[in-house]
Backbone as JSON Lines, residues from 0, in Angstrom:
{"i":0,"aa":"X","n":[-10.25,1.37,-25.18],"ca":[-9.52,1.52,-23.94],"c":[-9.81,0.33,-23.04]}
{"i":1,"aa":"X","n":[-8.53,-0.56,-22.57],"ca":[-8.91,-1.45,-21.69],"c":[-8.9,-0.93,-20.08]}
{"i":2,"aa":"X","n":[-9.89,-0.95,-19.4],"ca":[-9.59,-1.14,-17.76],"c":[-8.58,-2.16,-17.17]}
{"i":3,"aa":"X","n":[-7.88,-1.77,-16.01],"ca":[-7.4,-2.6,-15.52],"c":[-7.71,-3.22,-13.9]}
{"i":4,"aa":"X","n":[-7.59,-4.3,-14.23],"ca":[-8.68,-5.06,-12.4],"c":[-7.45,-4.96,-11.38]}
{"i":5,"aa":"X","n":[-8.03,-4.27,-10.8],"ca":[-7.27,-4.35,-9.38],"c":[-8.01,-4.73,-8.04]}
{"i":6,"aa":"X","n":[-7.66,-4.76,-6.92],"ca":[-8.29,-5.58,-5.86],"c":[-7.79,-4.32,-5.11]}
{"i":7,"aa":"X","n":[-8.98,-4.37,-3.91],"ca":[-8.93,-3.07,-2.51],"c":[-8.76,-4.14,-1.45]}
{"i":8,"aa":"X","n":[-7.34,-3.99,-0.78],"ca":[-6.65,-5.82,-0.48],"c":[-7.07,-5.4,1.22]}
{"i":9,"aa":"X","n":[-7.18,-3.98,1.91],"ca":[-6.96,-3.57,3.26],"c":[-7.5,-2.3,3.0]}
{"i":10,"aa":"X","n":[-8.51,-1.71,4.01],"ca":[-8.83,-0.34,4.15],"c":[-8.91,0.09,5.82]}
{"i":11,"aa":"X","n":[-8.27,1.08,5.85],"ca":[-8.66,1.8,7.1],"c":[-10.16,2.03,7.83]}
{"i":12,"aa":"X","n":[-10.33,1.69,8.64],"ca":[-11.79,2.21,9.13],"c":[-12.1,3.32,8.95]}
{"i":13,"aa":"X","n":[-10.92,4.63,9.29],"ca":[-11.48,6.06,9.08],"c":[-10.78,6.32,7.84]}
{"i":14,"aa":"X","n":[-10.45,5.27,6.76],"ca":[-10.68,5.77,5.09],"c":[-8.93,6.52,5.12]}
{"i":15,"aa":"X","n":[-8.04,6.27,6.23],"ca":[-6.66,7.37,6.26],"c":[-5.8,6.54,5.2]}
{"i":16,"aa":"X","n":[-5.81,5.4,5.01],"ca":[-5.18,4.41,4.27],"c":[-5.64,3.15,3.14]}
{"i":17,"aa":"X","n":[-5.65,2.82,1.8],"ca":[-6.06,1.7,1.93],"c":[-4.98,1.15,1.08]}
{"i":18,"aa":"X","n":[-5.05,-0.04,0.46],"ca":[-3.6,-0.91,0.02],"c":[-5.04,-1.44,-1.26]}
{"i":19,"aa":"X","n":[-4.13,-1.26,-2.92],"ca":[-4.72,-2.15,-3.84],"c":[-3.73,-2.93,-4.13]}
{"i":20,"aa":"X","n":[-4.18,-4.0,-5.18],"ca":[-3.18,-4.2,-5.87],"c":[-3.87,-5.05,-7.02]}
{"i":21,"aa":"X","n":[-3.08,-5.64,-7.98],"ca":[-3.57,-6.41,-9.32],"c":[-3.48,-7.84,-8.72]}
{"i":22,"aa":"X","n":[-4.92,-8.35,-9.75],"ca":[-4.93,-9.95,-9.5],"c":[-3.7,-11.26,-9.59]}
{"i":23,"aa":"X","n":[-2.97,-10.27,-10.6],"ca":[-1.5,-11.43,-10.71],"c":[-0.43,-10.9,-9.54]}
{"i":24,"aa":"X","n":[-0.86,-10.1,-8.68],"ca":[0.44,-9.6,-7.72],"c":[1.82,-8.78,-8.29]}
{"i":25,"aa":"X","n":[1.24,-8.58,-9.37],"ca":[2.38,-7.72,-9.99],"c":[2.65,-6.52,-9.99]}
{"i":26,"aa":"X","n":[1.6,-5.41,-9.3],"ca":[1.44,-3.94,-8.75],"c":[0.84,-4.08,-7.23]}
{"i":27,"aa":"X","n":[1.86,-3.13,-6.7],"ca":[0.77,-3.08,-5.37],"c":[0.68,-1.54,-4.85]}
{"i":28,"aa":"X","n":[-0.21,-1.19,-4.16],"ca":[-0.17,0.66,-4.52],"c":[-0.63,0.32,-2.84]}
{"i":29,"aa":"X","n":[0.16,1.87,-2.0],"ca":[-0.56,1.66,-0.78],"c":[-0.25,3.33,-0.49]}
{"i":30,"aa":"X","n":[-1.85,3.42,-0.9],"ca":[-2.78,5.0,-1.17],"c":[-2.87,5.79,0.5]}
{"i":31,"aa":"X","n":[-2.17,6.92,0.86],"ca":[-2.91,7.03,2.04],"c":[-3.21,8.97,2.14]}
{"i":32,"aa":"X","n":[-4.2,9.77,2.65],"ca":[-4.25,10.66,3.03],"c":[-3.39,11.88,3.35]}
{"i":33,"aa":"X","n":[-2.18,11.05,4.07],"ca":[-1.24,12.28,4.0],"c":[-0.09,11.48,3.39]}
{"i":34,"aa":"X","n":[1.08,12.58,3.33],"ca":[2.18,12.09,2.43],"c":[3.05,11.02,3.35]}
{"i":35,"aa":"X","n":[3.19,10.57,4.43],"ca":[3.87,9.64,5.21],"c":[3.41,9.31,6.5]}
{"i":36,"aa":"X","n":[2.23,7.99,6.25],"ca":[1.29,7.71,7.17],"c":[2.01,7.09,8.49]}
{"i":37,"aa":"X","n":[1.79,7.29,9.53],"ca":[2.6,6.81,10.26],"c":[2.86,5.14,10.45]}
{"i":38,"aa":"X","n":[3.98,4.55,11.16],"ca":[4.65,3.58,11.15],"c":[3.46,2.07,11.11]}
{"i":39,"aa":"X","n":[2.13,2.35,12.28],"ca":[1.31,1.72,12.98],"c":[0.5,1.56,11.44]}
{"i":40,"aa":"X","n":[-0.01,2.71,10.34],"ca":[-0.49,2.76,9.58],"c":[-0.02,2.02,8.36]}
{"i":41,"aa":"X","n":[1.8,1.94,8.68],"ca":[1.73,1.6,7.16],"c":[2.0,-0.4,7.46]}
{"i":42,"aa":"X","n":[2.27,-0.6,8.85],"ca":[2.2,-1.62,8.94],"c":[0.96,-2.47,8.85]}
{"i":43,"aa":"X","n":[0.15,-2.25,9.25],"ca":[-1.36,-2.54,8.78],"c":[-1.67,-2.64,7.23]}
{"i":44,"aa":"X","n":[-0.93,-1.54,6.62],"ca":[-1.32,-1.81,4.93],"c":[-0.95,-2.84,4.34]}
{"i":45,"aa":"X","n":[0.5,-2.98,5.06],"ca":[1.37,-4.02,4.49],"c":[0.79,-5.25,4.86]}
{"i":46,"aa":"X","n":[0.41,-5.01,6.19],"ca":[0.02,-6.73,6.46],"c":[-1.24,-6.91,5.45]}
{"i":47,"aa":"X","n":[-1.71,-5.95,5.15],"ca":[-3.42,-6.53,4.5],"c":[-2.64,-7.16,3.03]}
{"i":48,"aa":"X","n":[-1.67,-6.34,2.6],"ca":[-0.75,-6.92,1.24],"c":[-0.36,-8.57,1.36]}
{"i":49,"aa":"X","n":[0.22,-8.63,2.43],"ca":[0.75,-9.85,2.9],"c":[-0.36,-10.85,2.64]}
{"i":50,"aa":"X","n":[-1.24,-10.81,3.34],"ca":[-2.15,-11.66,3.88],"c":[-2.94,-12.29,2.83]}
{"i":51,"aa":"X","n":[-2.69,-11.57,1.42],"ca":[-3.25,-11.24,-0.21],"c":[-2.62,-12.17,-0.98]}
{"i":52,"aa":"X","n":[-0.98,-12.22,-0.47],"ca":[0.07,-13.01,-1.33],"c":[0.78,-12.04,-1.99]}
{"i":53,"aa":"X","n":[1.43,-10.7,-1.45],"ca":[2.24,-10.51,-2.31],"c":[2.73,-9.85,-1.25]}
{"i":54,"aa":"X","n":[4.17,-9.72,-2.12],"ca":[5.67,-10.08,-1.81],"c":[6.24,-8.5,-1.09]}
{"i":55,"aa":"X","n":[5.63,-8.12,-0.19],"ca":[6.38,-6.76,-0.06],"c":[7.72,-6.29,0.25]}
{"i":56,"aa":"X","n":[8.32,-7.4,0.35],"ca":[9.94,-7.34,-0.26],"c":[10.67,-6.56,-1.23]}
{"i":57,"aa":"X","n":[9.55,-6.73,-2.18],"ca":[9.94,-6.21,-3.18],"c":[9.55,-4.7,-3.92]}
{"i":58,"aa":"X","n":[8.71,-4.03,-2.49],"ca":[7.83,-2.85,-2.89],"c":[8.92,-1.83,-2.43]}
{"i":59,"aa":"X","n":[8.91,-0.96,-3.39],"ca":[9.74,0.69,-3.51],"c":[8.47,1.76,-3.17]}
{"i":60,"aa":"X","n":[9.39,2.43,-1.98],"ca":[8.71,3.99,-1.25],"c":[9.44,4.3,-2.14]}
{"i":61,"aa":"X","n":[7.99,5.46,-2.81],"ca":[8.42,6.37,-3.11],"c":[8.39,7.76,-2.62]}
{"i":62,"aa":"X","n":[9.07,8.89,-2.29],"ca":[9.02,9.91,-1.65],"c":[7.93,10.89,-1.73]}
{"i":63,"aa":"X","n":[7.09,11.13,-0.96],"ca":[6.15,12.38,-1.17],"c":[6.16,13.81,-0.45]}
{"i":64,"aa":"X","n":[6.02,14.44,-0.94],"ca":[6.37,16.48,-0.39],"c":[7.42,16.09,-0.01]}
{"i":65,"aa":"X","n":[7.12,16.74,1.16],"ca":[8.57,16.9,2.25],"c":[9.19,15.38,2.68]}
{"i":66,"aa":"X","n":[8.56,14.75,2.9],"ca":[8.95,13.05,3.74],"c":[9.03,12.24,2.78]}
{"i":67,"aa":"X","n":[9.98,11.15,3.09],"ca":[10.04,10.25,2.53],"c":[9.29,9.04,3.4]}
{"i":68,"aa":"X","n":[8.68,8.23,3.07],"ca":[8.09,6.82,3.38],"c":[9.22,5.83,3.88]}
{"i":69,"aa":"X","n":[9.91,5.88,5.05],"ca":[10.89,4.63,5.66],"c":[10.33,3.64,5.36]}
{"i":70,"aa":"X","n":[10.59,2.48,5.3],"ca":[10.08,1.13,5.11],"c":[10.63,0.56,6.09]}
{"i":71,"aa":"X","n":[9.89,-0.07,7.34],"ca":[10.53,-0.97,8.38],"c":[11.2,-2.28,8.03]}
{"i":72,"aa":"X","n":[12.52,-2.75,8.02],"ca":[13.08,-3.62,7.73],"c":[12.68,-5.21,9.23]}
């Protein structure tokens, strides 16, 4: 079984959010506590993505429970 390396790119202070992603920028996962962290929260994830080198242009919300994840344009 191979592991796969990923990087912890941004974490929340109180642990509500954090953003990984892989060393080639080709996955990026942004993990948070409840199912649709608010706006302030997910902009922070994103920027820690950004700031990493990858492309969040190109990242798909996917829907959780009840809410879906807006993505600020």
């Amino acid at each position: 079984t191979h592991g796969v390396d990923y990087w912890v790119l941004g974490l929340a202070d109180d642990y509500s959010w954090v953003t990984v992603g892989t060393p080639d920028r080709k996955y990026l996962w942004i993990l948070a506590r409840v199912p649709a962290p608010d706006q302030d929260q997910l902009r922070h994830a994103l920027d820690a993505a950004k700031a990493n080198g990858f492309d969040t242009d190109r990242l798909v919300m996917t829907p959780q429970g009840d809410r879906a994840i807006q993505a600020q344009q």
